[in-house]
MDAnalysis code that builds the backbone (N, CA, C; Angstrom):
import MDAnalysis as mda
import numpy as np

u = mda.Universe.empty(342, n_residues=114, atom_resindex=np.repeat(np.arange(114), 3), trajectory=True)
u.add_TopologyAttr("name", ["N", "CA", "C"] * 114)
u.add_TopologyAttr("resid", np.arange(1, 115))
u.add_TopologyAttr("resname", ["UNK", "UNK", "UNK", "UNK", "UNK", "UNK", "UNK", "UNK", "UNK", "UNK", "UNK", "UNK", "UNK", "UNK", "UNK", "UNK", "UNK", "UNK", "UNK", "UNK", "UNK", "UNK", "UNK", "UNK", "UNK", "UNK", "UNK", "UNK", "UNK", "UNK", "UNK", "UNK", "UNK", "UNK", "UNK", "UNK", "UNK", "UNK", "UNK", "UNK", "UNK", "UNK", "UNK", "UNK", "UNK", "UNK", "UNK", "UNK", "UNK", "UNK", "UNK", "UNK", "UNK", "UNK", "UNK", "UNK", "UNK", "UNK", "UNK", "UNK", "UNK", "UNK", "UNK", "UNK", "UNK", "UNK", "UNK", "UNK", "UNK", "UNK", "UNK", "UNK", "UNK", "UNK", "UNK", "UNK", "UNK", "UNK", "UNK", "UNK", "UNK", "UNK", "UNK", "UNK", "UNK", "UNK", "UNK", "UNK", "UNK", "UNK", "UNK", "UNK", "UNK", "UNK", "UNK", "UNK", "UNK", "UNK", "UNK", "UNK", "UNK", "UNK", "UNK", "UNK", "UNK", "UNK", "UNK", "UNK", "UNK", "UNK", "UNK", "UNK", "UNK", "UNK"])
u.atoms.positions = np.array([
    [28.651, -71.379, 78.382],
    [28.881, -70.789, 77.075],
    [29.618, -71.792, 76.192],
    [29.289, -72.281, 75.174],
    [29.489, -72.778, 74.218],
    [31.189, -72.476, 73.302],
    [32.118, -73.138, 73.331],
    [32.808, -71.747, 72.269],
    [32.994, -72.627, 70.671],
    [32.868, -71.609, 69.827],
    [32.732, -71.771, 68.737],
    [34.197, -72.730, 68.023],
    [34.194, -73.986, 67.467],
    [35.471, -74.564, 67.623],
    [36.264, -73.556, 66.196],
    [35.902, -72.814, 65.786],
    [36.068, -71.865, 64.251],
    [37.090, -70.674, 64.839],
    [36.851, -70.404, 66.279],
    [37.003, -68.810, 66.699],
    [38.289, -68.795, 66.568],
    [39.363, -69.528, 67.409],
    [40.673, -69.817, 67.474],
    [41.265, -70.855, 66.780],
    [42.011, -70.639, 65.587],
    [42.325, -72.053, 65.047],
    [42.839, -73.088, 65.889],
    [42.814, -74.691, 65.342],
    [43.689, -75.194, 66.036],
    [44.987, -75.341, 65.699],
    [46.037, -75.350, 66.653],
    [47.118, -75.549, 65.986],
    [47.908, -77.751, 65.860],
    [47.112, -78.277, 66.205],
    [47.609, -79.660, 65.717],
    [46.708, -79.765, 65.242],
    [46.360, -81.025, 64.451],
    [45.428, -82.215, 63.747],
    [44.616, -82.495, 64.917],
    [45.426, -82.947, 66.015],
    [44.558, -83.936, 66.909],
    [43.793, -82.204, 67.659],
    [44.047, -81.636, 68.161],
    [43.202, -80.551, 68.652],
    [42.208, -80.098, 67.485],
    [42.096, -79.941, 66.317],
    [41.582, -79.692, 65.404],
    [39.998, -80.647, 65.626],
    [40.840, -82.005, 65.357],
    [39.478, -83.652, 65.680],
    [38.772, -83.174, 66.451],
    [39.727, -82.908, 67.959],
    [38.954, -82.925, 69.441],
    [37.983, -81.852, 69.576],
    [38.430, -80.624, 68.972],
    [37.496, -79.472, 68.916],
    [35.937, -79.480, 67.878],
    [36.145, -80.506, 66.614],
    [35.495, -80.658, 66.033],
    [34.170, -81.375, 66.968],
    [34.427, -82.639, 67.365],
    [33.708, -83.381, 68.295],
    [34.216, -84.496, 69.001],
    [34.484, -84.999, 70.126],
    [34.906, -85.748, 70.575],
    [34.448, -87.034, 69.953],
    [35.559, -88.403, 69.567],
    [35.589, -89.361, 68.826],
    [34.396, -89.994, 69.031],
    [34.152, -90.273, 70.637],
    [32.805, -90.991, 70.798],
    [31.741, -90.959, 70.117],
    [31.624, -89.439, 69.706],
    [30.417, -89.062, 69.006],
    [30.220, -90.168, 67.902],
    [31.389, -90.443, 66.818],
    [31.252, -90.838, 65.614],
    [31.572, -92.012, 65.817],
    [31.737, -92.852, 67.153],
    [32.279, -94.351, 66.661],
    [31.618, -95.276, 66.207],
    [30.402, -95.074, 65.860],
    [29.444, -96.434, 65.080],
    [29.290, -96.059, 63.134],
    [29.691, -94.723, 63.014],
    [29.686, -94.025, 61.785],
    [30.545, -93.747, 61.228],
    [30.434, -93.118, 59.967],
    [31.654, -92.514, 59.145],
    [31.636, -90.933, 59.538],
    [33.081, -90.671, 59.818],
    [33.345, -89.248, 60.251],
    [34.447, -88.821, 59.213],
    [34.698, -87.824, 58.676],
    [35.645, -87.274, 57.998],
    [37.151, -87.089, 58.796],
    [37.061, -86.989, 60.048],
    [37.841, -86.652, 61.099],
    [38.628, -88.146, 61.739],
    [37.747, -88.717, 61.995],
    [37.887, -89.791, 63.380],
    [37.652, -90.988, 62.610],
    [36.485, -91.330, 61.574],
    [36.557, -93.058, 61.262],
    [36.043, -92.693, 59.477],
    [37.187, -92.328, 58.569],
    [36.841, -91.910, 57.332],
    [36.214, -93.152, 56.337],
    [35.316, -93.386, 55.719],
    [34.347, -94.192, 55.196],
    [35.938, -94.549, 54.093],
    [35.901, -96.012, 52.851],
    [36.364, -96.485, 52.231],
    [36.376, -95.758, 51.212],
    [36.066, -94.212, 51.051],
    [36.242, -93.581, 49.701],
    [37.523, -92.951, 49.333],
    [37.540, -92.692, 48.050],
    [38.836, -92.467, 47.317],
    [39.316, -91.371, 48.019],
    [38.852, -90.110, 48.440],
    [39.226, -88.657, 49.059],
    [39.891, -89.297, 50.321],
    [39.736, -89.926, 50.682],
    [39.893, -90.248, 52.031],
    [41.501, -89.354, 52.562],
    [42.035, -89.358, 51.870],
    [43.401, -88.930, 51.743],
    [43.929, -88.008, 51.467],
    [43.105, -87.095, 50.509],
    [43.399, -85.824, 50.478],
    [42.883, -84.629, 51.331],
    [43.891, -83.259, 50.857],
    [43.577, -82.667, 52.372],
    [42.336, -81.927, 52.422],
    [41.992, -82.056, 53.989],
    [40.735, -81.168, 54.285],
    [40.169, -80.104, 53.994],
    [39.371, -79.465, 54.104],
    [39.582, -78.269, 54.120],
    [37.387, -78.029, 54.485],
    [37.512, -77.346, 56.040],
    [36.187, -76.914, 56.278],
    [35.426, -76.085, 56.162],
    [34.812, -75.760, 55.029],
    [33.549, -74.820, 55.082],
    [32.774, -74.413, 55.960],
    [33.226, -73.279, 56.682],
    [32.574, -72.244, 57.481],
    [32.087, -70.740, 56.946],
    [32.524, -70.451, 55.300],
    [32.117, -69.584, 54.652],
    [30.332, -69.119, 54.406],
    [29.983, -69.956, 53.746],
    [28.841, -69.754, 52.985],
    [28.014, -70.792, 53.828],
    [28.228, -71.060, 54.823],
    [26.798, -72.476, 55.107],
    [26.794, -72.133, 56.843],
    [25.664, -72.554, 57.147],
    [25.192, -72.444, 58.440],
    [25.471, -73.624, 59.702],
    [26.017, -74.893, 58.661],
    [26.553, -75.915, 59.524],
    [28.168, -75.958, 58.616],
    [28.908, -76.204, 59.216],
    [30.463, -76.559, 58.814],
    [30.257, -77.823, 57.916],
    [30.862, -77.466, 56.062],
    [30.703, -78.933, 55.189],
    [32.334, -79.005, 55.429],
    [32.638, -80.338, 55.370],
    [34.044, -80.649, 55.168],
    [34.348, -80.740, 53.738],
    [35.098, -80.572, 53.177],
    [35.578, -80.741, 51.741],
    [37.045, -81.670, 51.421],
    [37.131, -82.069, 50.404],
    [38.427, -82.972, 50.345],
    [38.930, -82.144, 48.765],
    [40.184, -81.674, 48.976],
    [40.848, -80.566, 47.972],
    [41.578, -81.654, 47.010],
    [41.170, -82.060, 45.909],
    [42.135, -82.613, 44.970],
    [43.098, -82.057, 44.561],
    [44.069, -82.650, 43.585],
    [45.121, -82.745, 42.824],
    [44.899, -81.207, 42.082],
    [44.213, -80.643, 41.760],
    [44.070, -79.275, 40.985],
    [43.368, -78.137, 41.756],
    [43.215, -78.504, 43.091],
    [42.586, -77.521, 44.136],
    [41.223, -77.166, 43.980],
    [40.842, -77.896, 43.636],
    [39.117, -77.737, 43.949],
    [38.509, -78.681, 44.842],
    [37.706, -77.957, 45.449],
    [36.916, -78.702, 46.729],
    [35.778, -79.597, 46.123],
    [35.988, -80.559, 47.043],
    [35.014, -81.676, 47.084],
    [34.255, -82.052, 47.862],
    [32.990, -81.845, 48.091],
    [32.660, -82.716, 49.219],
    [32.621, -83.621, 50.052],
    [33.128, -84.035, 50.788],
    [34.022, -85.227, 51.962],
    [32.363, -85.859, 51.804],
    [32.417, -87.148, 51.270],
    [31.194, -87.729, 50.961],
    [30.450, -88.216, 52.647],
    [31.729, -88.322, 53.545],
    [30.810, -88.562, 55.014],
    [30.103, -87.744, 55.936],
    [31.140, -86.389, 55.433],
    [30.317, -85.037, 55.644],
    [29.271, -84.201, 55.408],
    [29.204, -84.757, 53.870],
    [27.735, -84.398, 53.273],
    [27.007, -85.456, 53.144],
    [27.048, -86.829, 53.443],
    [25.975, -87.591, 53.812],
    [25.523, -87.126, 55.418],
    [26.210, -86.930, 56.244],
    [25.672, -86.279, 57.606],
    [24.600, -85.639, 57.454],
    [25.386, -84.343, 56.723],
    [24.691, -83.289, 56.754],
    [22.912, -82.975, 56.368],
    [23.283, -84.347, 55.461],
    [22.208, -84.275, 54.618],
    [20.827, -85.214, 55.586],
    [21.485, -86.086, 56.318],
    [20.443, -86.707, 56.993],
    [20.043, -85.977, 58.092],
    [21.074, -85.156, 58.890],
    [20.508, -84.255, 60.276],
    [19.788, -82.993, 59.807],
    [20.320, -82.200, 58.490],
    [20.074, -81.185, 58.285],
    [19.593, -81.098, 57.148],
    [19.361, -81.848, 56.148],
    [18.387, -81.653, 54.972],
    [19.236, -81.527, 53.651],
    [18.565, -80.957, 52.681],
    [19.389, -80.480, 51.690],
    [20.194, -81.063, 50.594],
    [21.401, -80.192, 50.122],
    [21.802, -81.146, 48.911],
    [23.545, -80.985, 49.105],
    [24.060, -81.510, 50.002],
    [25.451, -81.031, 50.377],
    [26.391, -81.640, 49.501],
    [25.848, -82.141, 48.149],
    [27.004, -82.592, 47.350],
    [27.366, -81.619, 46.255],
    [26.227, -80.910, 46.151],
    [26.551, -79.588, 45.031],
    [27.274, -79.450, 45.314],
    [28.651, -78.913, 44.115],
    [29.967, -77.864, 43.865],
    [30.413, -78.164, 42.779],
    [31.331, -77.119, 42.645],
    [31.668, -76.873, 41.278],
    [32.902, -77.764, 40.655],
    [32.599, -78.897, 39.973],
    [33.168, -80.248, 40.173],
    [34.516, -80.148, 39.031],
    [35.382, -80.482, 39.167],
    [36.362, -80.612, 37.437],
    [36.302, -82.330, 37.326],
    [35.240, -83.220, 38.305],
    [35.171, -84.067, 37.536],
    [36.121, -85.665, 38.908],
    [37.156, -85.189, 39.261],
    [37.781, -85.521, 40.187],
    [37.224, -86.759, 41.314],
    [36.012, -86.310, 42.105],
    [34.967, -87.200, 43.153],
    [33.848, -88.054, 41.905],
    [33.798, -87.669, 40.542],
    [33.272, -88.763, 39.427],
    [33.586, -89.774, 39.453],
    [35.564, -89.530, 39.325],
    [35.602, -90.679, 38.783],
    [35.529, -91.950, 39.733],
    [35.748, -93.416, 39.214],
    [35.232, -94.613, 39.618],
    [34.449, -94.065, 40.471],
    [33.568, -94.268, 40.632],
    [32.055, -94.305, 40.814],
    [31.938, -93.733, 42.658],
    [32.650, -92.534, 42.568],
    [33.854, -91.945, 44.368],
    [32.391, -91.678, 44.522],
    [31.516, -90.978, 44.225],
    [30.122, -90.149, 45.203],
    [29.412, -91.312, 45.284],
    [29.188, -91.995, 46.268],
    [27.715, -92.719, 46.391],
    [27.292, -92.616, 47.871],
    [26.340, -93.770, 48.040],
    [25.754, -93.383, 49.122],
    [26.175, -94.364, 50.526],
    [27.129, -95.253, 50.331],
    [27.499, -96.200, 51.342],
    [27.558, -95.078, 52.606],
    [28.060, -94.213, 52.584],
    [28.435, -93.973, 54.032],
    [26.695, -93.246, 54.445],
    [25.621, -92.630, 53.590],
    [24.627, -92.021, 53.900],
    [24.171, -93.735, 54.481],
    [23.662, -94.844, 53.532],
    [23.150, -96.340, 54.482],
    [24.379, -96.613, 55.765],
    [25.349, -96.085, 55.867],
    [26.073, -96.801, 57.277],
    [25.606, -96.050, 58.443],
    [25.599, -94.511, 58.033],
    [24.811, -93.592, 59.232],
    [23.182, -94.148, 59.337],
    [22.384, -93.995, 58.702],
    [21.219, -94.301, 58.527],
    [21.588, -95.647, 59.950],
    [22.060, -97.047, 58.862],
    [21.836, -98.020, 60.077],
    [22.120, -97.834, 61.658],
    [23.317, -96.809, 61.285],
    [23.674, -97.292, 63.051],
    [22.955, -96.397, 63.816],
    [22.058, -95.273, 63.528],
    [21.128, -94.403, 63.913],
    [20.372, -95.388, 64.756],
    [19.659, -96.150, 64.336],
    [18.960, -97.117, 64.628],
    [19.345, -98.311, 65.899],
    [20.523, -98.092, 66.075],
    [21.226, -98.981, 66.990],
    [21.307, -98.265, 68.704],
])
């Protein structure tokens, strides 16, 4: 049986990571958790979408509390599972200097391949 890492919170950071997926998984890639890509969010706090979506999006909460899409999370998402995981309701925040692109979607892509 599988258990859902959502059911019981975790109570550290590092149990939080470990429950998410063990590091190995992500060590050739960008992970939101374990090896965060060179973007500006990198730093602000988490926060995981288990509400409204069928796979867990990570989000990065700015300075005025609106969620962002953790650009390594929704490049994942978007290559295993399809779709458009950067939609949300933006004040503008992941705009500026040029924070959404696609470096971390080409770093997964390559190391897929490896």
């Amino acid at each position: 049986m599988t258990l859902n890492p959502f059911d019981n919170p975790p109570t550290t950071p590092k149990e939080l990571r470990d429950r998410i997926h063990p590091p190995s998984v992500c060590k050739k890639q960008p992970c939101p958790f374990h090896n965060p890509s060179q973007h500006k969010m990198r730093d602000w706090p988490r926060h995981i979408r288990t509400d409204a979506f069928k796979w867990p999006l990570v989000e990065r909460i700015c300075k005025h509390g609106v969620g962002h899409p953790d650009p390594d999370s929704a490049s994942w998402l978007t290559m295993t599972k399809g779709g458009d995981w950067y939609a949300h309701g933006c004040d503008g925040c992941c705009a500026k200097d040029n924070l959404i692109d696609l470096s971390a979607y080409a770093l997964i892509t390559a190391t897929q391949n490896d």
